[in-house]
C-alpha positions as CSV (number, residue, x, y, z in Angstrom):
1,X,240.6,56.5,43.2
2,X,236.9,56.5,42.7
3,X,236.9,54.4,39.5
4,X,239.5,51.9,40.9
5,X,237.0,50.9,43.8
6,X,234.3,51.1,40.9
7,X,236.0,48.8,39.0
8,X,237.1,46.8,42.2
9,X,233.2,46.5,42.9
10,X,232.2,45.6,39.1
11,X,235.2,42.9,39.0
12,X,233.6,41.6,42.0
13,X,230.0,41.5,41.2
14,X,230.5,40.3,37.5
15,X,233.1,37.4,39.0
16,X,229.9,36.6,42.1
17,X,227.3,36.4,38.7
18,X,229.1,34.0,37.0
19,X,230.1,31.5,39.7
20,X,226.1,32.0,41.1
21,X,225.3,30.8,37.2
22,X,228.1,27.7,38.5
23,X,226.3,26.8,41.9
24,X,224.2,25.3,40.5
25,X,221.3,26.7,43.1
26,X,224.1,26.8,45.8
27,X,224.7,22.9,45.9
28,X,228.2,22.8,44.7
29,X,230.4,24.2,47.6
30,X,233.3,26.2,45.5
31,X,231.0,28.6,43.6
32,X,229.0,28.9,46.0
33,X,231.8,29.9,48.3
34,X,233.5,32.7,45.4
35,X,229.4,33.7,44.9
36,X,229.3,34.5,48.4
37,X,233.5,36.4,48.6
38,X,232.5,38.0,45.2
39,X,229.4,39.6,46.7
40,X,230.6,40.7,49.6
41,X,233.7,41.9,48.2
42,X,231.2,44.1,45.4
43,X,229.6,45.4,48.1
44,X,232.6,46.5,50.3
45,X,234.3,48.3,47.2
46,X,230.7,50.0,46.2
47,X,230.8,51.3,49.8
48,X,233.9,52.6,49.0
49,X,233.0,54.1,45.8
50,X,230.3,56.2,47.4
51,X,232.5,58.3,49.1
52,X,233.5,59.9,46.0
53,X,230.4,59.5,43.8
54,X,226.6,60.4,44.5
55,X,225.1,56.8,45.0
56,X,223.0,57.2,41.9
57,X,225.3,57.9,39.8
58,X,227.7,55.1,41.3
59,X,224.9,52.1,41.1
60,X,223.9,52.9,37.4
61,X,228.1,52.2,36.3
62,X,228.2,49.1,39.0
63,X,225.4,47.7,37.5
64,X,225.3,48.9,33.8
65,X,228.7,48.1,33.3
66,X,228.1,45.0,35.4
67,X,225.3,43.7,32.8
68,X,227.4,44.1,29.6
69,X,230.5,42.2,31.5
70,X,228.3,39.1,32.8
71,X,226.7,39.3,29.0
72,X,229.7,39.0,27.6
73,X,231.4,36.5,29.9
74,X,227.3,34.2,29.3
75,X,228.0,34.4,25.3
76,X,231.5,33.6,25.3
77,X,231.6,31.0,28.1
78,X,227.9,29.9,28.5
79,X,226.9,30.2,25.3
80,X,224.5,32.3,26.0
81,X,224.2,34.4,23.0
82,X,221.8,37.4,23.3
83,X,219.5,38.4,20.8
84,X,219.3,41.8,18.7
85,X,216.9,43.7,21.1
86,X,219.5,42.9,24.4
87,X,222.8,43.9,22.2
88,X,220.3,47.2,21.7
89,X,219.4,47.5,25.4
90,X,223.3,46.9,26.3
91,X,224.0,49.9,24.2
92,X,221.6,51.9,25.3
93,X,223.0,51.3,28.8
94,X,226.4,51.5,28.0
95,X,225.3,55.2,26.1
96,X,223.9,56.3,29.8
97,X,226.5,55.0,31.6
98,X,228.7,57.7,29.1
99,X,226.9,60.4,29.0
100,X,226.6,60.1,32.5
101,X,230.1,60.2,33.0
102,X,231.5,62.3,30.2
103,X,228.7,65.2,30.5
104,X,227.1,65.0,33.8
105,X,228.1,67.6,37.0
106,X,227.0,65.2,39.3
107,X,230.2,63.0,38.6
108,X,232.7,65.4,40.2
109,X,235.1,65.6,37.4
């Protein structure tokens, strides 16, 4: 249960990024509105998260696993192509993230 209010709350976030990228600085109404849901909505299923996972452990998947998705979604949609040394980084987070996960006792396996 703990991964599908994790992925609940990435889903959430990753969806709030993208439509804040949209709002153009919060002056068109509609993405500003799903900004504002997808936050909250992140925030609720986080909460939810933490029940089962040690808060530190939860925040570095929300938001490691949120910064590859909103990457992706920026260089397919946006354009936004990153460079060498962010595809590197991404990795890099995406290695913790994993190890994390697959070796750590904090997790609760």
């Amino acid at each position: 249960m703990k991964y599908v209010f994790m992925a609940a709350a990435i889903l959430s976030e990753v969806m709030a990024t993208t439509a804040l990228s949209a709002s153009n600085q919060f002056t068109r109404l509609w993405p500003s509105v799903l900004t504002l849901v997808g936050y909250a909505l992140a925030f609720y299923f986080l909460s939810h998260a933490l029940r089962y996972l040690p808060v530190s452990v939860a925040y570095a998947i929300w938001s490691g696993v949120g910064v590859v998705l909103v990457a992706v979604i920026g260089a397919v949609v946006l354009k936004q192509v990153p460079d060498l040394a962010a595809c590197v980084g991404m990795a890099l987070i995406v290695a913790g993230v994993l190890v994390m996960n697959l070796l750590s006792k904090t997790t609760g396996h």
